[in-house]
N, C-alpha and C positions, 0 to 999 in steps of 0.2 A: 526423590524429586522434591525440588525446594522451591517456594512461590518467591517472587521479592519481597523485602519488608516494605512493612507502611512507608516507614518513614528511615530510611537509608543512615549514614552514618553521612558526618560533614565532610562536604566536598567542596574546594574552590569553585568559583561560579563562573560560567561565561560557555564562550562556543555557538556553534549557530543551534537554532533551534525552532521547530515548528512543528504544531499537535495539533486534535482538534479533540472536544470535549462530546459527550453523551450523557442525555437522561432516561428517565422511564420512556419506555414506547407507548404510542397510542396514546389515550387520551391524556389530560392535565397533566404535565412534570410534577414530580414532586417540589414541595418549598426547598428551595437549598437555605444551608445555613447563613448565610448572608446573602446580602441582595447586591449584585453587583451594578454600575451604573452602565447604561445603555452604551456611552460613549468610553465607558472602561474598556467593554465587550467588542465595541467595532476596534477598539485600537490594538487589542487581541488580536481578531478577527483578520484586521487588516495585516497583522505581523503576520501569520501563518500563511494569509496567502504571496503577500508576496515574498518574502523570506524561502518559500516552495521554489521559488526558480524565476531568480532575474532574468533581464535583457541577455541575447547573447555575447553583446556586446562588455558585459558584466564579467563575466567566466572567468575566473580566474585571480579577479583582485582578491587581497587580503583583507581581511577582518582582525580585528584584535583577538588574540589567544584564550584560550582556554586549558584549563588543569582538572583531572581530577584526583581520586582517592589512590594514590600511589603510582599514579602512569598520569606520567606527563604530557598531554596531545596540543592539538591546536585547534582556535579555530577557521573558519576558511567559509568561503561563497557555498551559497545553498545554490551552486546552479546544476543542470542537470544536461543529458545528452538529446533531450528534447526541446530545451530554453525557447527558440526562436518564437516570438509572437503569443507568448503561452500567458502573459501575466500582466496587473495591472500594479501601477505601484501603490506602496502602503498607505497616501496618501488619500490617493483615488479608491482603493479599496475600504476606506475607514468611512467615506461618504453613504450616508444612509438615504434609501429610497423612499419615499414620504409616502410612497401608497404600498410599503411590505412592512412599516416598519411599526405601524398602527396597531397595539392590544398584543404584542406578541410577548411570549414570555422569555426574559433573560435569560431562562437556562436551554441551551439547544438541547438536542437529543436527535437517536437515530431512528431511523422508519423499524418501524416493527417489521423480523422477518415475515414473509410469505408463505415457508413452507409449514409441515404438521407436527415436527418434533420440539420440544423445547432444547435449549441451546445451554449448553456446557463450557465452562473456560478452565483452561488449567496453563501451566507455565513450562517450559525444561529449561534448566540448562546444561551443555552441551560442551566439549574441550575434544578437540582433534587434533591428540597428540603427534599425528604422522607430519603436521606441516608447523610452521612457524606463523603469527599473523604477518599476512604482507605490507601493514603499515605502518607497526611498532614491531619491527625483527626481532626486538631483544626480551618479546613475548614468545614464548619456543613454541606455544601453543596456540591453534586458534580457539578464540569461545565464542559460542552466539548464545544469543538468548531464543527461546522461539515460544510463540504462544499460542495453543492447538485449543479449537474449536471445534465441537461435535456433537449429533446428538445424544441428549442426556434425556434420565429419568424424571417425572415431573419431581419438583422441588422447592420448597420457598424459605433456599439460601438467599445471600446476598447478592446482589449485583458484582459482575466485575468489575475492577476499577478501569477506568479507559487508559491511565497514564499514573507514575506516584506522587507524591507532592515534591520531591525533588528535581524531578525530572518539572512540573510545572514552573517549579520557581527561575532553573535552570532559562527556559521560555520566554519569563517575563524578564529576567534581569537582562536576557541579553537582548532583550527589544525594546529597552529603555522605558519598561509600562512602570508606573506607580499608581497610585493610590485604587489598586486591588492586594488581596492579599493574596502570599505567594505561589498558595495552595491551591489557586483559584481555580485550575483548569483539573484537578486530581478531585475534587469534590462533584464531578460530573459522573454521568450512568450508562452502562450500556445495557442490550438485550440479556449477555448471556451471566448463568449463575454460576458463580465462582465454584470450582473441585466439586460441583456435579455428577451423579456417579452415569459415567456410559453405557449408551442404550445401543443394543443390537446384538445381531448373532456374529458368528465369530467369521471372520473373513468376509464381513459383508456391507465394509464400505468402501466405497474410493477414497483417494486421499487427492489433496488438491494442495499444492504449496505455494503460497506470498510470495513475493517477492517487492515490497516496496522501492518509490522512487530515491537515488543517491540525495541524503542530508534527513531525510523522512524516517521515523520510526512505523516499527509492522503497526502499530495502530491506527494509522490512515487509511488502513483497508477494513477496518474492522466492520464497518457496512454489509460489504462482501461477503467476507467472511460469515460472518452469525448468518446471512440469508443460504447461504452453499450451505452451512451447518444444521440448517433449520430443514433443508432439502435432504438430507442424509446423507453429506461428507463432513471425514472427518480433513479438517484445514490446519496447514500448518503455516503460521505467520512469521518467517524470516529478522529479526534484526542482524542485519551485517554488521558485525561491530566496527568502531570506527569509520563508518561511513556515514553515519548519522548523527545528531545532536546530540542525544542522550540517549545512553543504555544500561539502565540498572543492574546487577548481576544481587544472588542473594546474601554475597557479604556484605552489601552495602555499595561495592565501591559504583561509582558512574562514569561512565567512556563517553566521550564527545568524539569528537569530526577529525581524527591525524591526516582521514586521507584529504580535508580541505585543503590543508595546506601544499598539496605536490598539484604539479601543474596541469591544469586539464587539457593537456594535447590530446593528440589521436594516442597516443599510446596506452596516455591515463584511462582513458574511457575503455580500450581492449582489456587493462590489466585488470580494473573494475569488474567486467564481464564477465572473462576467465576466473575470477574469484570469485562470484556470486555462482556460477556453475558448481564450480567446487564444494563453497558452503551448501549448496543443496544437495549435493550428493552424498554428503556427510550426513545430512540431515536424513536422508533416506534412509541410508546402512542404520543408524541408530532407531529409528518409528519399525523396520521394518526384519533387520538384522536379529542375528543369534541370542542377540544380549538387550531384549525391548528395555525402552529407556521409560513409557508410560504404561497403566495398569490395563490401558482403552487398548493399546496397540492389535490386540488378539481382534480386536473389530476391523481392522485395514485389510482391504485387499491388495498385498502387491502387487499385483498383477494391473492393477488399474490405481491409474497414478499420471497428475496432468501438472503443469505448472503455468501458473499467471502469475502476469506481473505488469506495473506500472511505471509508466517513465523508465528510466534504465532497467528497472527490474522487470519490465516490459521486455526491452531490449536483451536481456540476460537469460530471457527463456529459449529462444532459437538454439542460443550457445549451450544450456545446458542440458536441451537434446540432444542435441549432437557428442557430449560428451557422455553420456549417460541413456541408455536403450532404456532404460527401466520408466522412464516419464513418455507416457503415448499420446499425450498433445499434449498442445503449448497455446497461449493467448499472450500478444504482446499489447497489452492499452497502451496508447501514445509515446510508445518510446522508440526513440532515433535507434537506428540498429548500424554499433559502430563498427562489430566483428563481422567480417561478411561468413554467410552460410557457406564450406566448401565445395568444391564444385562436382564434388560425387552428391551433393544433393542432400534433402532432408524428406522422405515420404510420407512420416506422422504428420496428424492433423494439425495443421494452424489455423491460428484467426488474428488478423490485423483488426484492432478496433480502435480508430480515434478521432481528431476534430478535422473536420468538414476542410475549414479554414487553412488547416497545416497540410493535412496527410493527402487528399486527390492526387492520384495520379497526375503526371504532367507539370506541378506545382514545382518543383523542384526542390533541393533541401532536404529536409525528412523524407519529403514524400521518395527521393530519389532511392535514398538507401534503401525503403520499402519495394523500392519497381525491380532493385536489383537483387535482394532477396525471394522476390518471387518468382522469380526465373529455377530458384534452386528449390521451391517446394516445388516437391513430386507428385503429393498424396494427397486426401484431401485438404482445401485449403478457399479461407473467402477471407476479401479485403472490405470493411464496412468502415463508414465517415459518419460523424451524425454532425448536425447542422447546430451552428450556434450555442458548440460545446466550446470548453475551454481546459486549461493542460489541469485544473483541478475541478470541472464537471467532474470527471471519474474517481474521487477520493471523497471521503469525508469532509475537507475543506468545504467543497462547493458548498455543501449541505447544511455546514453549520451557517457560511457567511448567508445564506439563504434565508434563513431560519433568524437570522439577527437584523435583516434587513440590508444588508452593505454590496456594493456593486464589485462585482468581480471582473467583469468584463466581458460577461457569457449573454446572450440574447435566451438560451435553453434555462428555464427553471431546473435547478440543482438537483431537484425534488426529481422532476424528469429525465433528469440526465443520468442519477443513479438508478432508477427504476428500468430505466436502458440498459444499462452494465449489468443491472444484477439479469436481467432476463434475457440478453442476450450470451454471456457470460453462462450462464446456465443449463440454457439451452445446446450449447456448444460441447458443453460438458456431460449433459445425459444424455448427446449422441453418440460421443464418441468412448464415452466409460461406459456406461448402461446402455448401449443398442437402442436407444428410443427414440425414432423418429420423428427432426423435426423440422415440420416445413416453414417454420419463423425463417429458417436457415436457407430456404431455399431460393427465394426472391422479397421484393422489397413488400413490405406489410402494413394497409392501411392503419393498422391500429399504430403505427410505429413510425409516423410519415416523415418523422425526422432523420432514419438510418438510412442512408443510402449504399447501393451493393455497386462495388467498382472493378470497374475492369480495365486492367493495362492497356489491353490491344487498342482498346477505342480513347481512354484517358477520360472517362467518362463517371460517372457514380449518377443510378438511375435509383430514381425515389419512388 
């Protein structure tokens, strides 16, 4: 098992690209080694989020190309299969709020997990000889990188890094930012501490596997993540190669976006789907199969085993139940569901969770492909909307443009909006893997006035 390097070997630069940065939890950030300017930071800021998923009426334009370290790709629109309504543009998004934006410190960082265990980071990567990648054929292999989160022994190793400095520079060059330096976003901190040695008895955690939104690296769930990990799962964080910006492997080379370049019809978004099922079944065999691929793996319970996911990789969790018995519930946060569920049905647990605005019942669009999948969950299953979210409330974006002041287009503090994901998200989760009953899940909860529980029949979502 090999980490990434610091600092990767040269690569051509470009491709689409969007991260978000972490510091120390809880009180004061640390000083970063330089001070970056307030309006450096929104115009970051601003590229991440809108860069995350144009208009839908965007879908599909080209972008100028990108190359990297021996594999030739492209680059292509950061849109996704939940675009409609989701996003502010980068201009609007670089605007700072005059009453958030007062004594705050330039370096964001994520909320301290909740749960009791401290947080572990480690890396795999991964090659599945049996297929070819689907968007460079002339790759005979697929690779992912994946990045697993769990709990760990106390420890006062290093922080993980949130992202590498190539992969940040990669960020800024293609969002036309200068006068930051290139490394800017790779000098940031998260919760968990780096090769941590794994805490627990042997077959005694759930595993919960990422699946990020199409153009997004797994670390825009990294919030998520370390708070599940801080609760005792062990998480496994997805990069799909080629589907995202940038993906370091650890001989250096970095993969950008091939699949921006082919056209996002209905087809694109099924082939998508159908792939992301796959890579996580791969990912299983390997965490849980004859030949463990990490030293923690003896801590996993196969037997209990769920997948979330955002935006498409939202959308990729239905499909990769269905293809796969071994994952016993699924969470789709905000993602358009392109693949319809077959009509012999799905009776593991789901959970629909997304914006107020998009997803209601009756709304049509997203919401439709949602009314029609739920006709095909059999077992349990609840559709939840929360009010005055946005297609990046549920990711780290929200949180950091939050934290820097800049207007995303959300009425819900970010702050609030992840404190929603992680606890409802959560709670979903140690119902249906650990048996522990929860009644957050069972009707709407004043502590929570912003989630509303929906029901088809009436087209309704009661708060």
């Amino acid at each position: 098992m090999t980490a990434p390097p610091t600092r990767p070997a040269a690569v051509s630069h470009g491709g689409r690209s969007h991260d978000d940065g972490s510091t120390a939890p809880g009180s004061p950030p640390p000083t970063p080694r330089y001070r970056m300017p307030r309006r450096g930071l929104a115009a970051v800021l601003g590229l991440l989020v809108a860069a995350a998923c144009p208009p839908a009426s965007a879908a599909g334009a080209p972008l100028p190309g990108a190359s990297t370290t021996g594999i030739s790709t492209a680059g292509g629109t950061a849109s996704d299969a939940s675009a409609a309504g989701g996003f502010v543009s980068a201009g609007s998004a670089a605007r700072l709020s005059t009453d958030a934006s007062a004594g705050q410190s330039d370096t964001p960082y994520l909320p301290r997990p909740t749960g009791r265990h401290p947080v572990g980071r480690t890396f795999l990567h991964l090659t599945d000889t049996s297929r070819p990648d689907p968007w460079v054929p002339d790759r005979n292999a697929r690779e992912l990188m994946v990045s697993l989160w769990y709990p760990a022994e106390p420890s006062d190793g290093g922080r993980a890094p949130y992202m590498t400095p190539t992969e940040s520079e990669l960020l800024l060059r293609d969002g036309g930012i200068t006068g930051v330096p290139l490394d800017a976003l790779s000098t940031t901190r998260t919760n968990a501490v780096s090769e941590a040695r794994p805490a627990g008895r042997r077959h005694s955690l759930p595993l919960v596997v990422l699946s990020p939104g199409f153009t997004k690296p797994r670390a825009t769930l990294t919030t998520l993540a370390e708070e599940l990990a801080s609760r005792g799962y062990v998480v496994a964080g997805v990069d799909h190669t080629y589907e995202n910006v940038a993906t370091t492997f650890p001989d250096g080379r970095v993969t950008t976006c091939a699949a921006c370049e082919v056209d996002h019809d209905k087809a694109f978004w099924q082939k998508l789907v159908a792939g992301r099922a796959a890579d996580v079944s791969f990912v299983l065999d390997e965490l849980t199969g004859p030949r463990p691929q990490w030293t923690g793996t003896r801590l996993i319970d196969p037997r209990r085993i769920a997948m979330v996911g955002h935006s498409v990789g939202g959308a990729s969790a239905g499909a990769a139940m269905v293809a796969d018995s071994r994952i016993r519930a699924g969470i789709d946060i905000d993602g358009t569901t392109e693949l319809p569920l077959p009509d012999s049905g799905l009776s593991r647990p789901f959970l629909f969770l997304g914006r107020q605005s998009v997803y209601t019942p009756g709304a049509g669009g997203p919401a439709a492909a949602w009314e029609r999948d739920w006709e095909h969950l059999t077992g349990w299953k609840r559709w939840l909307v929360v009010a005055g979210a946005e297609h990046a409330s549920f990711t780290d974006v929200g949180l950091l443009a939050e934290q820097l002041g800049l207007d995303i287009g959300a009425t819900l503090p970010a702050s609030r909006a992840a404190r929603i994901t992680r606890r409802y998200a959560g709670a979903f989760l140690d119902l249906h893997l650990r048996n522990r009953p929860q009644p957050l899940l069972d009707q709407p909860s004043p502590r929570y006035p912003e989630v509303g529980f929906c029901s088809v029949a009436t087209l309704t979502c009661g708060h």
